[in-house]
Backbone as a chain_set.jsonl record, in Angstrom:
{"seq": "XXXXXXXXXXXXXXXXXXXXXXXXXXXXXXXXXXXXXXXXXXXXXXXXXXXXXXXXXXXXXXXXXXXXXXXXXXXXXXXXXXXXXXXXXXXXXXXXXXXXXXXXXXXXXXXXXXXXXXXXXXXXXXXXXXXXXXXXXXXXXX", "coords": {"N": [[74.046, 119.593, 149.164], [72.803, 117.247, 148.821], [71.03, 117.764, 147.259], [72.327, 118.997, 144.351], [73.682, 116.213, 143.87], [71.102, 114.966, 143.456], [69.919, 116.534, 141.938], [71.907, 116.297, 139.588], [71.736, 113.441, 138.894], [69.002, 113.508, 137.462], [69.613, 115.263, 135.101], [71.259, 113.581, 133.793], [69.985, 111.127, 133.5], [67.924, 112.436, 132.221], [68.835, 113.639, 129.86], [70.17, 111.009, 128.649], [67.297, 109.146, 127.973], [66.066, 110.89, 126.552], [65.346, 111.646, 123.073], [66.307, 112.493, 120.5], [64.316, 114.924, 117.874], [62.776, 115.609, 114.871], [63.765, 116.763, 111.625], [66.1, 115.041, 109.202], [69.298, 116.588, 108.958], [71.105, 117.68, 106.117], [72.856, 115.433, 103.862], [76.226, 114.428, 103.915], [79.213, 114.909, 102.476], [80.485, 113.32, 99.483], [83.289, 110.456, 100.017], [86.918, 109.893, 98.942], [87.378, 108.617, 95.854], [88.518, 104.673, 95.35], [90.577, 102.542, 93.951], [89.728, 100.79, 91.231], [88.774, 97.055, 91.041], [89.468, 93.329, 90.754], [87.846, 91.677, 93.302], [88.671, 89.053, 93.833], [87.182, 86.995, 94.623], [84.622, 86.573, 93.389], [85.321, 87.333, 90.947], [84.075, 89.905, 90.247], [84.652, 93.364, 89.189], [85.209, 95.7, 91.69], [85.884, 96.253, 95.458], [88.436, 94.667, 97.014], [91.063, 92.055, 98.45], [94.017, 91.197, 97.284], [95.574, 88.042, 97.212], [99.109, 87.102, 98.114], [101.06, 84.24, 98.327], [103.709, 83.32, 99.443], [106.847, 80.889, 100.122], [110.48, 80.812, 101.986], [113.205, 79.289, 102.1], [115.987, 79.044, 104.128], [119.419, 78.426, 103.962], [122.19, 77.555, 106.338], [124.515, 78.17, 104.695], [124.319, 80.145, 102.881], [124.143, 82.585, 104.543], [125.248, 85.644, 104.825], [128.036, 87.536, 106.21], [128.446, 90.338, 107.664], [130.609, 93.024, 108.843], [133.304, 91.767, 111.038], [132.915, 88.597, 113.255], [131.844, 89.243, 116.44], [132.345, 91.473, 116.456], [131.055, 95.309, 116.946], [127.624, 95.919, 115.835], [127.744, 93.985, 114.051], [126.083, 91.382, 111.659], [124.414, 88.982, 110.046], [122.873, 88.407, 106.711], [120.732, 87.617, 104.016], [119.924, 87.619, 100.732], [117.098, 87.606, 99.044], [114.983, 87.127, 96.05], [112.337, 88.864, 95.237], [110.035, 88.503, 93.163], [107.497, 89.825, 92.522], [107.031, 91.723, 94.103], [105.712, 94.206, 93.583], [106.26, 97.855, 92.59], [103.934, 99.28, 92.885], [102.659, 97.52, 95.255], [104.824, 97.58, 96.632], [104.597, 100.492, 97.615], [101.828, 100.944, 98.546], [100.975, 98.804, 99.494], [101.323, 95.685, 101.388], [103.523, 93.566, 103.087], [103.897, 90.38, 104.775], [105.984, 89.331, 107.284], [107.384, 85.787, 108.516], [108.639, 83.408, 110.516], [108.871, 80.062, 110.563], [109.222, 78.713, 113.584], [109.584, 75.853, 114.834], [108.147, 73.208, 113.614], [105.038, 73.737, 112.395], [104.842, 75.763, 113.466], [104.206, 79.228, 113.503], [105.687, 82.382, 114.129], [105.829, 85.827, 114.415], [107.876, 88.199, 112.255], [109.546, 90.9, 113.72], [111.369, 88.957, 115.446], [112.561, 87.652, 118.739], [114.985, 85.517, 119.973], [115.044, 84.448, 123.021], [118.873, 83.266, 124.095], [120.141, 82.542, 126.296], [120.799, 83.683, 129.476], [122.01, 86.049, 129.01], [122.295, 86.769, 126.225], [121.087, 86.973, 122.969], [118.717, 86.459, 120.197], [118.143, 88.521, 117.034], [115.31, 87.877, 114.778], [115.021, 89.633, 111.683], [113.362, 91.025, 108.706], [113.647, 93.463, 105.584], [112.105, 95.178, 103.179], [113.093, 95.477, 99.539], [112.6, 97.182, 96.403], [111.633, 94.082, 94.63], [112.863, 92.639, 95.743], [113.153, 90.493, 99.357], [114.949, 91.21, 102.087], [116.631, 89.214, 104.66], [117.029, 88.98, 108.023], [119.816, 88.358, 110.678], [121.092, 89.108, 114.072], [122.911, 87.854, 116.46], [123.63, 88.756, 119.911], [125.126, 90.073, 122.948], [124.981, 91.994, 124.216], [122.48, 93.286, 126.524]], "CA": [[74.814, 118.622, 148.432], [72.211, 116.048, 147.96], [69.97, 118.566, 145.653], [73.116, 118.88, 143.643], [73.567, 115.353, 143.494], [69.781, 114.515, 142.752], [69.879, 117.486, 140.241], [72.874, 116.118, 138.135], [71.064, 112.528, 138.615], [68.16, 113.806, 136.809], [70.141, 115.333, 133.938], [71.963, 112.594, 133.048], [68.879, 110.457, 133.082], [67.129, 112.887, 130.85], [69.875, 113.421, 128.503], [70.523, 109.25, 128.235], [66.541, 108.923, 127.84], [65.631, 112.024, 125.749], [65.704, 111.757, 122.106], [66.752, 114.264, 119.507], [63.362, 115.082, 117.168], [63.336, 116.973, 114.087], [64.117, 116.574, 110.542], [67.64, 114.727, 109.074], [70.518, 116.723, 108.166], [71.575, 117.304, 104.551], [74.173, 114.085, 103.6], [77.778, 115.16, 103.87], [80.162, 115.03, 101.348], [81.134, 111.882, 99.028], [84.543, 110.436, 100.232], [87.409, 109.699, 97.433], [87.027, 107.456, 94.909], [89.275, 103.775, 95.323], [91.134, 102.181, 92.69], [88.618, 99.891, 90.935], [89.949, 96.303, 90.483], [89.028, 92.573, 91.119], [88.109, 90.849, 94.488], [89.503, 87.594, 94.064], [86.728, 86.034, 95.077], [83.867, 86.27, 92.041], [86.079, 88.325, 90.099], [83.534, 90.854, 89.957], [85.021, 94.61, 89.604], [85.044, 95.96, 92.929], [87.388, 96.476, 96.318], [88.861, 93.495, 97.887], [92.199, 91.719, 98.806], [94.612, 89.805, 96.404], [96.742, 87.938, 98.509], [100.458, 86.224, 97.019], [101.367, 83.902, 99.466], [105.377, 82.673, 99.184], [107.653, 80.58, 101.267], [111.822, 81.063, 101.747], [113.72, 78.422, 103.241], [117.742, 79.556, 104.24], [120.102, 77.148, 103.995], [123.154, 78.092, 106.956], [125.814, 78.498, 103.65], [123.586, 81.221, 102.105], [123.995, 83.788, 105.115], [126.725, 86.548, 104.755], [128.256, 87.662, 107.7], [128.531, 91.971, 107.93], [131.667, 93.571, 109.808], [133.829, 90.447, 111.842], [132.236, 88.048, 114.023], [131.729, 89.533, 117.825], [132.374, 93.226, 116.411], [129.605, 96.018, 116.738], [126.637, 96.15, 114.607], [127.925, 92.847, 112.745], [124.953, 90.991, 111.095], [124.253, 88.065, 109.359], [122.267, 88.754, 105.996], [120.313, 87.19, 102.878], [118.907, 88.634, 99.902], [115.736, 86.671, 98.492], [114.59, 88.114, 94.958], [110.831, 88.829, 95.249], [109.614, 89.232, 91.631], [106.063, 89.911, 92.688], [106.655, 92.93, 94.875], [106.081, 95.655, 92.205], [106.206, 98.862, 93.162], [102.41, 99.35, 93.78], [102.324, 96.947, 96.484], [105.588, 98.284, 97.96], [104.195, 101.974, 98.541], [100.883, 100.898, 98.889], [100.743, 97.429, 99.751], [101.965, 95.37, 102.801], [104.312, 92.744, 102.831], [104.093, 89.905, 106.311], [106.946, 88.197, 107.2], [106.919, 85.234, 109.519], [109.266, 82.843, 110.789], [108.532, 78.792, 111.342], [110.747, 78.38, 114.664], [109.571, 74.784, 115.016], [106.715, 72.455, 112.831], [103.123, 74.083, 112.361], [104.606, 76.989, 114.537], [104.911, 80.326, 112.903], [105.814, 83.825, 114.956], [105.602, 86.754, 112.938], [109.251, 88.982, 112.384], [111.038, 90.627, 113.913], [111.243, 87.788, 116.19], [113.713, 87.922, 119.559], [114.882, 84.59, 120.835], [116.285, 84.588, 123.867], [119.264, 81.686, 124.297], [120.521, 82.666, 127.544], [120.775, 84.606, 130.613], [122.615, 87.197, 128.307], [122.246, 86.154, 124.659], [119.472, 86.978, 121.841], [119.299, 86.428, 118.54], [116.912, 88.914, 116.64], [115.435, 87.697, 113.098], [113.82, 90.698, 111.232], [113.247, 91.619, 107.461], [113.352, 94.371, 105.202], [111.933, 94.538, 101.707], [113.236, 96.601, 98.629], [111.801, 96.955, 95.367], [112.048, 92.876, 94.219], [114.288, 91.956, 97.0], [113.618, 90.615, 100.791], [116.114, 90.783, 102.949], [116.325, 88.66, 105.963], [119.056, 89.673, 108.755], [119.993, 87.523, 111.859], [121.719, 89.239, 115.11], [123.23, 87.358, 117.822], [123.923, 89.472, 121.034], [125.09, 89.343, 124.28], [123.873, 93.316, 124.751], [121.249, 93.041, 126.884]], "C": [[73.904, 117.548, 147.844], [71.159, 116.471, 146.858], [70.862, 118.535, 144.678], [73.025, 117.458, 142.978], [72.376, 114.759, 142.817], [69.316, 115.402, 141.224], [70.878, 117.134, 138.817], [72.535, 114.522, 137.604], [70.244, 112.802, 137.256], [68.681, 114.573, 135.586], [70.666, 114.45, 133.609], [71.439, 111.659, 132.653], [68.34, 111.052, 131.949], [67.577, 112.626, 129.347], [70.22, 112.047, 127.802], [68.699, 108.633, 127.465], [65.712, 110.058, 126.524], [66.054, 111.321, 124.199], [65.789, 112.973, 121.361], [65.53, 113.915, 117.987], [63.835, 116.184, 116.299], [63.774, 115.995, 112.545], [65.953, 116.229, 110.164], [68.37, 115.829, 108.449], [70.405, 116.569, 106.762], [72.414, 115.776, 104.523], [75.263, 115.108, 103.262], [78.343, 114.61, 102.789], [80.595, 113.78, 100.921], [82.681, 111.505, 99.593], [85.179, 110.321, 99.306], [86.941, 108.491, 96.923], [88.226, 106.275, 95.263], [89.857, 103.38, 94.248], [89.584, 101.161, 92.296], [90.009, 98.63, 90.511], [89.328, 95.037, 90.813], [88.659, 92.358, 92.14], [88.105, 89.742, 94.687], [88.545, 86.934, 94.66], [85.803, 85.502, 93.798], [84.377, 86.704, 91.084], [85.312, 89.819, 89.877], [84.029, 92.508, 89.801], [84.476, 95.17, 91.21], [86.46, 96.566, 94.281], [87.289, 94.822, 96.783], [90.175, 93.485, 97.864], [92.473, 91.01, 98.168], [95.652, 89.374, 97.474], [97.895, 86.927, 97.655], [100.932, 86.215, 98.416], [103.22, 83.347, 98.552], [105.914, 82.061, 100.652], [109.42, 80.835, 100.81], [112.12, 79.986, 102.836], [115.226, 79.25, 102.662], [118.026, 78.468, 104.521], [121.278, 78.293, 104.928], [123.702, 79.038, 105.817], [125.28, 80.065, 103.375], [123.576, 82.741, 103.016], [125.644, 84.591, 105.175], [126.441, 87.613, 106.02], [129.269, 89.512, 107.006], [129.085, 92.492, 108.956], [132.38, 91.674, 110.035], [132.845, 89.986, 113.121], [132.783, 88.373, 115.995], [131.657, 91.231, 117.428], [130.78, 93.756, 116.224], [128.887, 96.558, 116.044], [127.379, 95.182, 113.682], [126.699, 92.216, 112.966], [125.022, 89.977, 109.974], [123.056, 88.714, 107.937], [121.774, 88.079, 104.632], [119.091, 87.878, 102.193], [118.026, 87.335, 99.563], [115.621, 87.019, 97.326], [112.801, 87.435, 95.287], [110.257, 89.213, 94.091], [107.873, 90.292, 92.053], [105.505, 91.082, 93.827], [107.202, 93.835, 93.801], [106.023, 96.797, 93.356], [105.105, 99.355, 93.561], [102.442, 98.637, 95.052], [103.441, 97.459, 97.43], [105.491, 99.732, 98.139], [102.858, 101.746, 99.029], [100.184, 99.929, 99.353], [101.075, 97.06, 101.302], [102.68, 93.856, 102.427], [104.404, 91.894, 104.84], [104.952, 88.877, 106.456], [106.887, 86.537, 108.836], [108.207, 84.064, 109.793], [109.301, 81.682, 111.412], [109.854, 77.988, 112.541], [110.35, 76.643, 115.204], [107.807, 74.171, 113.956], [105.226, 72.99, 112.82], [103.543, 75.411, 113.288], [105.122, 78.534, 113.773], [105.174, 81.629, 113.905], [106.246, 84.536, 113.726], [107.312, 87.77, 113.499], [108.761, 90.584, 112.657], [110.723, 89.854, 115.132], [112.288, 87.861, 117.051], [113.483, 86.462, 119.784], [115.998, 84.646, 121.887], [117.355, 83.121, 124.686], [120.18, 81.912, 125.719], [120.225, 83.762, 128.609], [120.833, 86.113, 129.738], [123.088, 87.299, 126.321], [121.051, 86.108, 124.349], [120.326, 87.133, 121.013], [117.898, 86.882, 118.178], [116.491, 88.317, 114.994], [114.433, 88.63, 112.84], [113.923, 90.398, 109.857], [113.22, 92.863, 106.768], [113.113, 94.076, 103.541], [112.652, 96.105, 101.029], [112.493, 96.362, 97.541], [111.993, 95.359, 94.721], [112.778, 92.237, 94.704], [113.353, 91.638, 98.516], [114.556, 90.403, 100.831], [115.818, 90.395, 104.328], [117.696, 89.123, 106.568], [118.326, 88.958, 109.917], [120.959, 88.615, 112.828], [122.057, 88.794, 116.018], [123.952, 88.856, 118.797], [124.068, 89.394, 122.08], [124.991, 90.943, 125.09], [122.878, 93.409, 125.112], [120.809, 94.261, 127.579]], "O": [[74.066, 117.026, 146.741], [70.64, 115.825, 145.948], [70.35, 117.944, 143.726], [72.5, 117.301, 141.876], [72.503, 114.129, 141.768], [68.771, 115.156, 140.148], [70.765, 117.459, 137.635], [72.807, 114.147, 136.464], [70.658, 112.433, 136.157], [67.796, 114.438, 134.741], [70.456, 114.489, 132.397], [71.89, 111.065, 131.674], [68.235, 110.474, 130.867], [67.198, 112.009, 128.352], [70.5, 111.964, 126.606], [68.741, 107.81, 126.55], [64.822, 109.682, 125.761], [66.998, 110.532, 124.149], [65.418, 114.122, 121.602], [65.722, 112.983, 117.207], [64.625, 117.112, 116.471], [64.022, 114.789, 112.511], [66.88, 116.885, 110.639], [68.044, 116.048, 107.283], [69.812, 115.647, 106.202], [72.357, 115.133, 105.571], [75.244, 116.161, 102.625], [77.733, 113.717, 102.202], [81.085, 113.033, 101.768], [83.386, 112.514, 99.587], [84.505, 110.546, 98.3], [86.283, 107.595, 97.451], [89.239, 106.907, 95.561], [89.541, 104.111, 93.309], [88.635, 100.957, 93.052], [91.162, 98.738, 90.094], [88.267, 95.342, 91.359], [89.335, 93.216, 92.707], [87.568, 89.275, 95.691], [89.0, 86.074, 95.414], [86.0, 84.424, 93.238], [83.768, 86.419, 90.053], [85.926, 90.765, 89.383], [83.489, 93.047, 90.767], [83.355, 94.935, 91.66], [87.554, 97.083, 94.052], [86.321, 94.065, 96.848], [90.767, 94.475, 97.433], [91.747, 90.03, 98.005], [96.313, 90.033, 98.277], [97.579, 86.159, 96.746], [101.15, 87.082, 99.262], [103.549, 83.141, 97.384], [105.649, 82.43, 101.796], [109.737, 81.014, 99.634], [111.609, 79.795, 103.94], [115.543, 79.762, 101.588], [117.362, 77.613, 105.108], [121.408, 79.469, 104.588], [123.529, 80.257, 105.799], [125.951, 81.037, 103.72], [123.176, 83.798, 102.526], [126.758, 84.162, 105.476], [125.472, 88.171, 106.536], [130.243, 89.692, 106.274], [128.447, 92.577, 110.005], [132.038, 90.679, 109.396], [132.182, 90.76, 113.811], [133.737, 87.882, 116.597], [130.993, 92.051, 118.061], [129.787, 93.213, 115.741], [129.198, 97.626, 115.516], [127.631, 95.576, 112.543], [126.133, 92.285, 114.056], [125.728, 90.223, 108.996], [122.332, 89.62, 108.349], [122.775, 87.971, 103.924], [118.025, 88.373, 102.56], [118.37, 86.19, 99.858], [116.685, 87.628, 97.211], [112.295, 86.326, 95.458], [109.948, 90.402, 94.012], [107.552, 91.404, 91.634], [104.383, 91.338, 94.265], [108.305, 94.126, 93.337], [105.82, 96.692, 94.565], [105.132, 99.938, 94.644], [102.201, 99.345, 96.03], [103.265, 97.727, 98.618], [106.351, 100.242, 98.857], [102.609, 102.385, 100.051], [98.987, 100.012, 99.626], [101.098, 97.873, 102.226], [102.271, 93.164, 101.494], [104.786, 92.5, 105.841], [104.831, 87.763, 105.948], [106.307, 86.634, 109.917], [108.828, 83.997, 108.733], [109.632, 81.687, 112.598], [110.799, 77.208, 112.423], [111.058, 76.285, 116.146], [106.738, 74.761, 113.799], [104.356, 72.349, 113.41], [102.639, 76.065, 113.808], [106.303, 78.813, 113.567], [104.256, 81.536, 114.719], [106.726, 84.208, 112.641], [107.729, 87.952, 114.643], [107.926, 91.252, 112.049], [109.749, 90.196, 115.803], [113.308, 88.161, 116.431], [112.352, 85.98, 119.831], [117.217, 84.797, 121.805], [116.934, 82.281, 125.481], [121.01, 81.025, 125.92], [119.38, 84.637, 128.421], [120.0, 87.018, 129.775], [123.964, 87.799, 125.616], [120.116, 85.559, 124.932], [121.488, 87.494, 120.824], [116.846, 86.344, 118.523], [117.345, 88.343, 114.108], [113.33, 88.673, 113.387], [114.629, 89.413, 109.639], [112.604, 93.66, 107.476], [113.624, 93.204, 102.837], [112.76, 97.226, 101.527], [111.716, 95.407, 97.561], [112.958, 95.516, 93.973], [113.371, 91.284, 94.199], [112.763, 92.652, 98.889], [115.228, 89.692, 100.083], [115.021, 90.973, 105.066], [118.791, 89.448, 106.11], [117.131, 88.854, 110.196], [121.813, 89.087, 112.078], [121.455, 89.335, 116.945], [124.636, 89.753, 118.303], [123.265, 88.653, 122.647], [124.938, 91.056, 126.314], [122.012, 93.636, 124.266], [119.67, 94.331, 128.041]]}, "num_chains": 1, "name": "protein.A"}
């Protein structure tokens, strides 16, 4: 047992200490090509990130209430119009929603708060082509 052990020592040393000699490899294959396009920083053609920042404030009035209030799968709901989500950025883009639940404090959606023992209220989003939609759930399904 301890030749074993001293024998698999000594390979694993070698192998960790050994190098691999010898001439490089061909180069493998180009990957695809990217879109070409600004990077918002020098403008230079290139890759980078444009970023379109927006804020939404809801006013109570503005939320429409989906099915009757206590019935299942009812939902609070507001459309937004987002001009600036074309259709490039919504198949290929990303869209981050976030939710300021008190001054300087953001948490990112879908957001659970929980207001009791047996009560949440979820806030998520969904986008469509030129539209968010924000949706509120209260629940006492826990």
């Amino acid at each position: 047992m301890k030749n074993l052990f001293l024998l698999l020592i000594v390979a694993i040393t070698f192998s960790l200490f050994s190098s691999c000699e010898g001439p490089a490899g061909p180069m493998g294959p180009s990957g695809q090509s990217g879109l070409n396009g600004k990077d918002g920083i020098d403008g230079k053609d290139g890759y980078g990130t444009n970023w379109y920042v927006t804020s939404f404030t809801i006013k109570p009035n503005e939320w429409k209430l989906v099915g009757d209030p206590g019935e299942l799968n009812s939902h609070f709901f507001v459309n937004k119009p987002l001009n600036e989500l074309s259709n490039f950025i919504y198949k290929e883009g990303a869209v981050i929603g976030y939710i300021e639940t008190a001054k300087g404090v953001k948490n990112g959606l879908p957001y659970v708060l929980h207001l009791g023992e047996k009560m949440i209220r979820v806030n998520c989003y969904g986008q469509r082509l030129l539209i968010t939609t924000f949706i509120r759930v209260e629940s006492d399904f826990i």
